[in-house]
N, C-alpha and C positions, 0 to 999 in steps of 0.2 A: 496302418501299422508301420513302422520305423519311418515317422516324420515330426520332424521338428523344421518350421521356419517361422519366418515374420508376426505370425499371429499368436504361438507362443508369449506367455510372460516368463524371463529368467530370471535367476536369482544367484547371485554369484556369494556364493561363502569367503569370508573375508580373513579367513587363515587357514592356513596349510593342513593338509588331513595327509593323513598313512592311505596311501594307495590300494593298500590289501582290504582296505574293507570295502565289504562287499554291501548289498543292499540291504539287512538290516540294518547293520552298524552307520551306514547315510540316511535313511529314515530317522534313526535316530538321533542326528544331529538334527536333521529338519526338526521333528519333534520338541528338543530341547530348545527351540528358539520358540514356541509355539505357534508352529506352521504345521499345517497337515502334507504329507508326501504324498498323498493321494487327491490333492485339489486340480490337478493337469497344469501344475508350472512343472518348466524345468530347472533343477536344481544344479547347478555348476558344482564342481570342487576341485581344487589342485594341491599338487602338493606344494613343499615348502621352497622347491627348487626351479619349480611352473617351469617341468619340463613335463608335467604329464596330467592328464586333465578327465573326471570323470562327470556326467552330467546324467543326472538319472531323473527318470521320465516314467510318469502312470500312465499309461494307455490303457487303449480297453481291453480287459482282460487278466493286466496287470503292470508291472515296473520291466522297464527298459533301461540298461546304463549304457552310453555310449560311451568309448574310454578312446583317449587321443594320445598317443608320445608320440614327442617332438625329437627328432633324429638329429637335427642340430638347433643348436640356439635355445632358447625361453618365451615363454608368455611374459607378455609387458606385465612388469609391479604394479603400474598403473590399474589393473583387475583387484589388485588387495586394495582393501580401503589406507588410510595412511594411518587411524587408528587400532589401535594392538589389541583391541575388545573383537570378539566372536560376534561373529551376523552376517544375516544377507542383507545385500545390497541390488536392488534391480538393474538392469545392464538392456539394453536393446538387441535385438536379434544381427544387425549391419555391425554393431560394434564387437559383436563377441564374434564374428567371423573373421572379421578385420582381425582381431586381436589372432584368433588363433593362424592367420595364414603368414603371421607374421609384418603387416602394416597397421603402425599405430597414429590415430587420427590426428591424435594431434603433434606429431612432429614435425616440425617445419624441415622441408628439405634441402641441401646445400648442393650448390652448382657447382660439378666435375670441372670446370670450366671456366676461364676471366675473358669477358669480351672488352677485346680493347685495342 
């Protein structure tokens, strides 16, 4: 009960949803892509601002959403696909934590610093 890691499949929804919906109204977004919400993936969703993030999960017994706001900053855009069409998109469990703690993989880091 309340676990989500590595062996998990995600699915990250590729546009912004209303936050206020609760777990019907995310079923049936799953649904309408023809996914079942009850296959044991977890389901991502954020809003349009990816300051706030909800992932909902069937366990045994029934659905689980975990929900995340971000007190400063954003989820990398990089999580939306770059297409304006509705879907999921799978995502790895290392990459969607990275995303949500705020380090994204692939940016190249620049040196505070000139040695010379």
């Amino acid at each position: 009960m309340f676990s989500l890691n590595e062996s998990n499949n995600y699915q990250v929804y590729s546009m912004g949803v209303d936050m206020r919906k609760g777990v019907e109204s995310l079923c049936c977004i799953v649904r309408s892509q023809s996914l079942s919400p009850a296959d044991g993936r977890v389901y991502v969703f954020m809003n349009r601002t990816r300051c706030r993030m909800k992932l909902l999960h069937w366990e045994r017994g029934g659905y689980v959403i975990y929900y995340k706001r971000m007190e400063q900053g954003r989820l990398s855009r990089k999580m939306f696909l770059e297409e304006e069409k509705a879907g999921f998109h799978p995502m790895r469990w290392d990459e969607l934590v990275l995303h949500m703690e705020g380090v994204y993989p692939s940016a190249s880091r620049r040196k505070r610093y000139n040695l010379q």
